[in-house]
N, C-alpha and C positions, 0 to 999 in steps of 0.2 A: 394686354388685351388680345384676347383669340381672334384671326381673322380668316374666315374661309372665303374660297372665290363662288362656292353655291349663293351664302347670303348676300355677297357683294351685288351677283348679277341677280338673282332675285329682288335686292331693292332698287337696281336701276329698271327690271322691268316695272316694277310695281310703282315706280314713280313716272315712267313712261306713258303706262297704261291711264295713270290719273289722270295725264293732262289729254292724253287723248279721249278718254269716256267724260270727260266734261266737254269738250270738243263733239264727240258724237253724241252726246246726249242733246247738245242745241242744235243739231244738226238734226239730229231723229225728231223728237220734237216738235215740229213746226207748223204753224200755223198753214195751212192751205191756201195761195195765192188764188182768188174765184177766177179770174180770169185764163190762168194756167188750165184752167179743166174744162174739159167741153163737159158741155151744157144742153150741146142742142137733143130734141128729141129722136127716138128710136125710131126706123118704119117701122109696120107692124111687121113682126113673124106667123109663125104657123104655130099650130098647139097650144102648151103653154107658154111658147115666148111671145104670143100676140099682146100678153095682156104687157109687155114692158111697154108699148106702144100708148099705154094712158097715160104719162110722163109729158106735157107740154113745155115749151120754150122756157116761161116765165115759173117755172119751175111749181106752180100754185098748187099743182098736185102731185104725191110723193106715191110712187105705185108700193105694192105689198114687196115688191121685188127689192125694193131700196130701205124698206122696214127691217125685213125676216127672209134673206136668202132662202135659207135654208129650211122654212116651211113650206116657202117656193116650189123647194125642190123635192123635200122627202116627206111634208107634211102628208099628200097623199097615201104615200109609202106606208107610213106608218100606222095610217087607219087600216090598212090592206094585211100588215104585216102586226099584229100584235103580239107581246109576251106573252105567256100562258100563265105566269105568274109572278111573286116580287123576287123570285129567286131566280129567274130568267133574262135575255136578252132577247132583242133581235136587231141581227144587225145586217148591212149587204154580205159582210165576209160570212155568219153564220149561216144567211140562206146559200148563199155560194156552198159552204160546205156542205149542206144538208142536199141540193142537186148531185154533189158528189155522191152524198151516203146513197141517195136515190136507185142514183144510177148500179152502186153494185148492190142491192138491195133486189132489184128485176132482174142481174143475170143471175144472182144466188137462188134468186126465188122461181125461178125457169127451169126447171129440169131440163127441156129441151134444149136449152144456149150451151152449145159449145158440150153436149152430154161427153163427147167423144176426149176431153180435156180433161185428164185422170186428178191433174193437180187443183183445178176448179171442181172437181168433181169433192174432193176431200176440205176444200174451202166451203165448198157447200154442207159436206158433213158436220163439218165443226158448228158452224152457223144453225143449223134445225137441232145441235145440240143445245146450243144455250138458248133458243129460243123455246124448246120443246121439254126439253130433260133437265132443268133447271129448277127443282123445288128441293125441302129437305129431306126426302128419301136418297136421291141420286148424292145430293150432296155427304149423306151420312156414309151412304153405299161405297164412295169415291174414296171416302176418308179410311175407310176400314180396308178399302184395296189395298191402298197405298201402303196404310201400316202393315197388313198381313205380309205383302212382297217387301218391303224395304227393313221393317224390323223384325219381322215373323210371329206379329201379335203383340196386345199390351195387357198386361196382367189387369188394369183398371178395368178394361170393359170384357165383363164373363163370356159374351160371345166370341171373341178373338181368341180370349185364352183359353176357354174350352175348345173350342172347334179347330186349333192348330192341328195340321197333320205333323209326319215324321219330319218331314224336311223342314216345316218352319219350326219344330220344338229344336232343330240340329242346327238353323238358321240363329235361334235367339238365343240360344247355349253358345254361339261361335261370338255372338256380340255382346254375350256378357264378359269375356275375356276382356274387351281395353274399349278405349272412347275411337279405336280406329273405324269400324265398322257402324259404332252408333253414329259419326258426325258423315259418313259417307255418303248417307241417300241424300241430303243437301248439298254437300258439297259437289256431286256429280250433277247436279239440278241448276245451282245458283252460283258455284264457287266459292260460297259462304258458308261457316258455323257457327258458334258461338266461344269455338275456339281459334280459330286461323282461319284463314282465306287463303285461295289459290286462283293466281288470274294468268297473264302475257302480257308484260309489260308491251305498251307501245311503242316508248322513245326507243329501247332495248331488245332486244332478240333473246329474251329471257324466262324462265318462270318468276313470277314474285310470289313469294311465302307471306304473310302480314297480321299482325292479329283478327280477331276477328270480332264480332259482334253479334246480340240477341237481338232475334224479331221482335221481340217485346220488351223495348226500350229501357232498365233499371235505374236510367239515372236523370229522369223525368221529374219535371217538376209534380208536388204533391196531388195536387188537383186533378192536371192529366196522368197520373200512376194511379191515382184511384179510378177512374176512367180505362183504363190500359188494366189493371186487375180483375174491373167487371168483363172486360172480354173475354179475358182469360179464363174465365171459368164459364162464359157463357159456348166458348168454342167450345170445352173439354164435353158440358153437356150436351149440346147439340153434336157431339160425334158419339156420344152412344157411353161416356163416364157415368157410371150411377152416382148419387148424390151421398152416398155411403162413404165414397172413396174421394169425398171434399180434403176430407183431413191427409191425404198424401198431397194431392196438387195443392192445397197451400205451403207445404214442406217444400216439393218441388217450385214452386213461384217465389218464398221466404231467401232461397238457398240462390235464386237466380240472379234477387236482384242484391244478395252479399255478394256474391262472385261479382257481379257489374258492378257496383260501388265501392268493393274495396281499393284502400291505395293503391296504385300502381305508377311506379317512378315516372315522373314526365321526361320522357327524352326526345329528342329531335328525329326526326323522320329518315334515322341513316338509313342507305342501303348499304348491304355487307355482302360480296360474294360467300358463299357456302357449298356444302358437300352434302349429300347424304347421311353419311358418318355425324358432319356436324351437326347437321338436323336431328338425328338421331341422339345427339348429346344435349341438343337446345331443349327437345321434348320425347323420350325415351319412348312416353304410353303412346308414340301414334308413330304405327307402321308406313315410314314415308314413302318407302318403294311402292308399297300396295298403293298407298293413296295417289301417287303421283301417274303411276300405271292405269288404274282406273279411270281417272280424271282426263286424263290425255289422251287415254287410247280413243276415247270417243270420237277425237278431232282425224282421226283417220293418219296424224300426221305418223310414220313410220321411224322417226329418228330422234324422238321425243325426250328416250333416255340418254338423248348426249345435249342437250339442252343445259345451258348454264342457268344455276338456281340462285338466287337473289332474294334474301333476309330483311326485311322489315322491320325496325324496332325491334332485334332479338334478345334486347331484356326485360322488355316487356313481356313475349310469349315465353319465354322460358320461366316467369313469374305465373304468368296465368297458368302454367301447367303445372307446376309446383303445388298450384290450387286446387286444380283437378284433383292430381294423385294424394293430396291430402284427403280429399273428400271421398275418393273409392278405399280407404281406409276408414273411413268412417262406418258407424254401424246404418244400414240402408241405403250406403252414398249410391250404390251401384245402382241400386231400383230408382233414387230419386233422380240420379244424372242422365239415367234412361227415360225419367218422366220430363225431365228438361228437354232432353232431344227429341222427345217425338212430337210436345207441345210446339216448341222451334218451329218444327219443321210442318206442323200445323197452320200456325198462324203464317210463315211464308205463303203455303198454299190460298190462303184467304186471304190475303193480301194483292194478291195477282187474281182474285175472281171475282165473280158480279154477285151478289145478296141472290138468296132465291127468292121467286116469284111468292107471293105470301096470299095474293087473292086469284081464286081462280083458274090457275094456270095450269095445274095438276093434270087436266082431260087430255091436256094436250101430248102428253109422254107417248110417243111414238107414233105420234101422226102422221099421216101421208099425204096428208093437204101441203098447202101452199104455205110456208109457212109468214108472220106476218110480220111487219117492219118492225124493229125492236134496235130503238137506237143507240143502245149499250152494247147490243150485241153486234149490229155492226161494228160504235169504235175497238170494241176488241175482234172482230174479225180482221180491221182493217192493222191491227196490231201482228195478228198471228200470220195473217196470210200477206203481205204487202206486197210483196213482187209480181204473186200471180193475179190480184188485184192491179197493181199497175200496168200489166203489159196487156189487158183488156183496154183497162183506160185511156192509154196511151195511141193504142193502135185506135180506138174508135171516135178520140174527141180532138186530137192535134195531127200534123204533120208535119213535112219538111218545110212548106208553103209559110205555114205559122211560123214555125223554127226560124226563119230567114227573115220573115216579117217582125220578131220580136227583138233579130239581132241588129238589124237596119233601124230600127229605130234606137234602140240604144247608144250606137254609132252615131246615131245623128246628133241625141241629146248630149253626148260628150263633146261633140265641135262646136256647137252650143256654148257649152260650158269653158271649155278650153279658150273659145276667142273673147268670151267675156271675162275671165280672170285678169289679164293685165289692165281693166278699168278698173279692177279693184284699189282705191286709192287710198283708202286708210291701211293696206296691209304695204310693206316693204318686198325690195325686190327678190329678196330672198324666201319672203315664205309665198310668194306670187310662184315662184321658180318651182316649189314643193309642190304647190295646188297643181298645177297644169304638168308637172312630172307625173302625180300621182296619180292624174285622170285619166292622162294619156295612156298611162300603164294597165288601165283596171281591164279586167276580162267579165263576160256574162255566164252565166248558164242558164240556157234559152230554154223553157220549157220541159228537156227531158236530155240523156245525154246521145243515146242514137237509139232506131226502132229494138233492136235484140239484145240491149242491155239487160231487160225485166226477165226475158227467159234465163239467159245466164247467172242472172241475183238468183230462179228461182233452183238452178241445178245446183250453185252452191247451196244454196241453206238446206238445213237438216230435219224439217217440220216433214217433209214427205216422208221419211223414213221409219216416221211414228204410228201406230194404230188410232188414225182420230177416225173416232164412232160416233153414228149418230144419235144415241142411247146415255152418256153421261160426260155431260159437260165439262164436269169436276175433274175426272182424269184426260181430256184433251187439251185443259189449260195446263195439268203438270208437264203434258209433254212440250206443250208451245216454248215453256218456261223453261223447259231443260234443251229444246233445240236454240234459244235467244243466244242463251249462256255458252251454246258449243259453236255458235255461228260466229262470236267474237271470238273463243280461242281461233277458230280456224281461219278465223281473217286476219290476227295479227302473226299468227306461223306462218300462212302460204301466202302474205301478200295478196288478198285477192283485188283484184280492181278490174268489173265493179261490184264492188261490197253489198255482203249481204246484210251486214249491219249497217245501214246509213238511213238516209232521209227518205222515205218516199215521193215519186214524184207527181202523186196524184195530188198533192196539199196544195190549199187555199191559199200561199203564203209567198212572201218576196223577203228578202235580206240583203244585207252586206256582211260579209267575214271578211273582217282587217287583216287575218292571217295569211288569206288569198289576194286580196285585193280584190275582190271579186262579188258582184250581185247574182243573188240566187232567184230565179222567176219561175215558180214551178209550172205545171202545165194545169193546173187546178182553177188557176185564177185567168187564163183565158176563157171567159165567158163573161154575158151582160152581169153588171151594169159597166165592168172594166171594158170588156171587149165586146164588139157585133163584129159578126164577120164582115159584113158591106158595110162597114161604119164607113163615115167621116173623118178625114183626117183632126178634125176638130172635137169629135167624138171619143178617137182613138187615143190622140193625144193630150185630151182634157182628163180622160181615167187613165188608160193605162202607161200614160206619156210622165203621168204625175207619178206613179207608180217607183218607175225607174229610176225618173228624176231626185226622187227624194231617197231612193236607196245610194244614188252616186253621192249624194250631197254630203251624206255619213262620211264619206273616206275621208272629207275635210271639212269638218265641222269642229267643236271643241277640242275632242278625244282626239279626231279622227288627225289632225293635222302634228300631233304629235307621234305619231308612228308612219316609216317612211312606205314607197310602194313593197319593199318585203319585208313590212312587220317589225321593223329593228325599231327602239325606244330612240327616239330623237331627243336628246337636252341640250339640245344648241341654245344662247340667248332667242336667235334667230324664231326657234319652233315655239319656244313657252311666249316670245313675245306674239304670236299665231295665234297661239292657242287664248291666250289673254283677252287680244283683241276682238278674236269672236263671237270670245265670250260676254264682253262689255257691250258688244252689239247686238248683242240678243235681252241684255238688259229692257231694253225699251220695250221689245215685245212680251218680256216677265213680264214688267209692270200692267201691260196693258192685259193681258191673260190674266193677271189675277184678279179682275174683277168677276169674269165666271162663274158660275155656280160649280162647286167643287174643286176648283184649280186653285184656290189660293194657296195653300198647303204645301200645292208642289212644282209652283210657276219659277220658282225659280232654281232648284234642285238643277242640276247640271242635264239627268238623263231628260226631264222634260224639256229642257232648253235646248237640247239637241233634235229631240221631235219637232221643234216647235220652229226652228230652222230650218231641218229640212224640210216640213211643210211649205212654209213660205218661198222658201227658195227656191225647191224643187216645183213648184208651179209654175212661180216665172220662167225657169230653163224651161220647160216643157211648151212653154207657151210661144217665147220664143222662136224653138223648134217650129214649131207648126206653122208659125208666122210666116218664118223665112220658106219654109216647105212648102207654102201655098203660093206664097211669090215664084218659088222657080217652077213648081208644074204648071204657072198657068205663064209660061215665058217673061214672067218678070210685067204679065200687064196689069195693074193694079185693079182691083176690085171694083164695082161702084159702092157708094157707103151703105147703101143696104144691104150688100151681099158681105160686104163687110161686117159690118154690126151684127147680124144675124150669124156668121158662122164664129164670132166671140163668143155671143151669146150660148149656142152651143156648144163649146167648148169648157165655159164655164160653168153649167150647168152639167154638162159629163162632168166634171171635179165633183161636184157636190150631189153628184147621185148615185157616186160611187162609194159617197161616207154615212149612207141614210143608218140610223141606227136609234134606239130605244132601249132602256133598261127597267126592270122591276127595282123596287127603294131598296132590296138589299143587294142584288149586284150591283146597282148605282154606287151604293158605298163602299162595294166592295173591289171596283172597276175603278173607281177616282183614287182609292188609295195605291193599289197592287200596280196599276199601267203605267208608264212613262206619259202613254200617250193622253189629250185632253179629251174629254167627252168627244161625240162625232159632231154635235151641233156644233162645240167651238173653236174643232178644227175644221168647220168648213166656215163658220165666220170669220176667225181670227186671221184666216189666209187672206178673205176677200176684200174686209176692211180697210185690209194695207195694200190692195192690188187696184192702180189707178186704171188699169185697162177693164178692169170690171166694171167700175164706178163709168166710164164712157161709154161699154157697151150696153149696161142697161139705163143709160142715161140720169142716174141716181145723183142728185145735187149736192156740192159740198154741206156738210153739216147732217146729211139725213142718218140713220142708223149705220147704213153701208157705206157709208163715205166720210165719214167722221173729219170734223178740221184738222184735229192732230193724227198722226200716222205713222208708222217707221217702216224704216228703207234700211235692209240690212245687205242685200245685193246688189 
């Protein structure tokens, strides 16, 4: 009989853990002692926490606030705030983003702001490009650019091939010689073809060679390829293909997607050191000095040709190219491999752009007005230009003040945290040991990383170096798209930090990366209903206390307590016995979530169990927090119970005005599947229901909606 010591200790946890989750299960579980809970009534508040104040002693009346929280609090909201339709939301994070788009929306839209700011000034261009120059002329016009410069005309559309001058007829005679110069104008764009890729490894100080892949997917299932075919030819016509010249693009589309679907050996993902030479013997038809020369030279970096080169599955490309030069031996292969690349490199560019305006938009080509909000055009403004966007942002909406105030509070919720882990009494004293190492360890990124980072992202990156006009859309996005692509060679060569390729830090958005240890707060999400600047500690720390709180709670939650503070995989008995048991304790709260509308499905999935923890959790630490912080600013003299009650009250209503949210029936379905997280209404009940400080401050009687007899206590 085989005996390994993985299954050994795997069934002593698993027998462990049983007798503990029947243990916490009667423990979670429990009836509600009445007596254990106050009872008595609320003073009145101001606004709408006056109305908790209808709640008498004998409990004979049940206010709306003990029914439906959470109508309470965002029912308003949400008459104020509606979808536009069933394919929409709204929610506080997307009005939050939408103040963002606002905001660079009035200095784009300003000629005056900042005129004298050359790199705002070309943000601006780009911007009344796609807002103004976005229809199908521009778009046809863009396309025919591109082809005339990068292939020197296509024989399909008679305008190109007639109107070629000398140097594009000496340009397309140079590219009918090998597949080197036809996969070129993409690969210098995207680093991708249909043949190889060319990237910079990260882990490595390297080039990586690797096969490569088509824009237009060949090994699609049947339904989406017949989908994927009508593009195909709907692009070819819309750039100016006569319908004559059907019968080659389906030769070229037949031929693409046999090249994609033919066999090619599955082998494992080696990397091989290589040479030039070798290169040149893996795939003969492609000039690799040229290509690598071209490619690279872009990154400015000067020593590019002593760069070690690194092979990818090199039996697979030297398969795929054995295909190729089959096929330029064929009769037509050359015209139809040249129909293949320029389609490619077609559909890349549509890929990366926004549909033209289709009603009305036309008058607008060259206008000198103001141009007007268009919120596609911003997210890809905020795509092409981020830095120079940022360092607006950043200088006119945060400071140091903020910085300091986001880091202080963070600090505070980990002491918090840290002095309440050793109450943890269902866990042992070794995964107690882990939690409070790990928290102890964890670092913030407070809003932004210093004032002059955004200028320095924006010297690095490559987009100013490009002609963006304010006349065609179409070719400002090829350059956006070929500065993306040269802004990551050039940040994985020269090290830059800080990168021109990372996250923006105008974004709506909070994280945890286990890799860092570390919670991300960008500067986007200081604003109402998370932050007021003269809030409340009870305000501040009800939104944005929770905030943080539930990003800390991730580093030891299911997942999180199985990897130590740097990231190393933990299989101690110790950490899966961790991981087990908080997981068994989040059980209770599954069960209870899945009565929900839409959460049944995926109340118990781990990613939402993790949500659905740190929710909970993360309020109570935050809560905490602020408890104890109210005690030492006021010298430890205790409140009286109405100034009490009242600043709970607002504290927990900051939580739940910070999750007001709404959806139309198809992103409802399509929000409940796709999220980890529950709908907003039932992450702000689900938290409050199990929260007995809530149940006291708005004086809510055991048994009513928000105070339920049964309850779990997972912290």
């Amino acid at each position: 009989m085989s005996f390994s010591f993985g299954s050994f200790l795997l069934g002593r946890i698993s027998r462990y853990v049983a007798i503990v989750f029947v243990l916490s299960c009667c423990y979670e579980f429990v009836v509600t002692n009445e007596n254990a809970r106050t009872t008595e009534t609320p003073d009145t508040a101001t606004n709408i926490l006056e109305e908790t104040g209808q709640n008498n002693t004998n409990n004979s009346h049940v206010s709306k606030h003990c029914i439906d929280f959470y109508e309470t609090a965002c029912g308003e909201w949400e008459k104020n705030n509606p979808f536009p339709d069933e394919d929409s939301s709204s929610t506080t994070f997307r009005k939050m983003e939408m103040n963002v788009d606002n905001y660079f929306w009035k200095i784009i839209a300003n000629d005056s702001y900042h005129k004298e700011d050359w790199r705002l000034q070309t943000a601006r261009a780009f911007y009344k490009s796609c807002v103004n120059s976005r229809n199908s002329n521009t778009a046809r016009d863009g396309r025919h650019h591109l082809i005339d410069m990068y292939f020197g005309g296509w024989e399909l559309i008679p305008s190109l091939s007639t109107n070629v001058n000398n140097t594009n007829k000496q340009k397309q005679n140079n590219m009918s010689n090998g597949l080197t110069n036809l996969f070129l104008p993409l690969l210098r764009q995207t680093g991708r073809s249909p043949l190889f890729s060319i990237n910079i490894a990260e882990d490595i100080f390297a080039v990586i060679i690797s096969p490569g892949q088509f824009a237009f997917h060949p090994d699609l299932p049947k339904t989406t390829m017949n989908e994927s075919e009508e593009d195909y030819y709907r692009l070819a016509f819309e750039t100016g293909v006569l319908q004559s010249n059907k019968t080659q693009l389906t030769e070229a589309f037949q031929t693409m997607i046999r090249l994609g679907k033919r066999s090619i050996p599955k082998t494992p993902n080696v990397r091989e050191l290589t040479t030039r030479n070798e290169l040149h013997s893996t795939c003969p038809e492609i000039d690799w000095s040229h290509v690598l020369e071209k490619v690279l030279q872009q990154t400015g970096y000067v020593r590019y040709q002593k760069l070690p080169i690194i092979i990818e599955r090199q039996s697979e490309l030297r398969q795929r190219c054995s295909e190729y030069r089959a096929l330029l031996k064929e009769k037509d292969g050359e015209s139809i491999l040249r129909t293949i690349a320029i389609m490619d490199f077609l559909r890349e560019q549509q890929k990366n752009t926004l549909n033209v305006h289709t009603i009305g938009m036309d008058y607008n080509l060259n206008s000198s007005s103001q141009p007007h909000f268009d919120e596609q055009c911003i997210t890809r403004l905020k795509d092409g230009f981020p830095w120079t966007l940022e360092r607006h942002y950043i200088r006119s909406h945060v400071n140091e003040t903020h910085k300091t105030e986001v880091i202080n509070m963070f600090n505070e919720i980990k002491v918090t945290i840290i002095n309440s882990i050793p109450k943890i009494k269902w866990l042992n004293d070794e995964g107690r040991k882990l939690m409070k190492q790990k928290v102890s360890n964890m670092d913030v990124f407070a809003l932004y990383s210093n004032q002059n980072a955004s200028e320095v992202k924006e010297i690095f990156s490559t987009v100013s170096q490009y002609p963006i006009r304010e006349d065609n859309y179409y070719k400002n996005e090829f350059y956006i798209r070929r500065a993306k692509y040269v802004d990551t060679l050039k940040t994985r060569l020269n090290k830059y930090n800080p990168s021109p390729i990372g996250t923006p830090e105008f974004r709506v958005a909070a994280h945890y990366r286990n890799d860092e240890n570390r919670i991300y707060l960008y500067s986007g999400i200081l604003q109402p209903p998370f932050y007021y600047e003269n809030g409340s500690l009870a305000s501040k720390y009800g939104a944005l206390g929770w905030i943080i709180s539930h990003e800390i709670m991730h580093a030891i939650g299911i997942e999180g307590v199985l990897l130590d503070k740097n990231n190393n995989r933990r299989t101690s008995f110790d950490a899966l016995l961790s991981s087990k048991l908080i997981q068994s304790k989040a059980i209770c709260l599954s069960y209870q979530y899945s009565f929900y509308d839409f959460t049944s499905l995926k109340a118990f999935q781990v990613s939402t169990q993790e949500e659905i923890l740190a929710d909970n959790n993360g309020l109570k630490a935050s809560y905490y927090t602020y408890r104890r912080l109210l005690n030492k600013f006021s010298n430890n003299v205790s409140q009286d119970h109405h100034q009490s009650l009242t600043s709970d009250r607002l504290f927990f209503l900051s939580f739940a005005q910070s999750l007001c949210g709404h959806h139309g029936q198809t992103m409802l379905l399509l929000t409940s599947v796709a999220q980890p997280h529950v709908l907003e209404k039932f992450r702000v009940t689900g938290v409050l229901v199990n929260n007995n400080r809530f149940a006291r401050a708005y004086g809510c009687p055991v048994g009513s909606p928000m105070n339920p007899e049964v309850e779990c206590d997972v912290w």
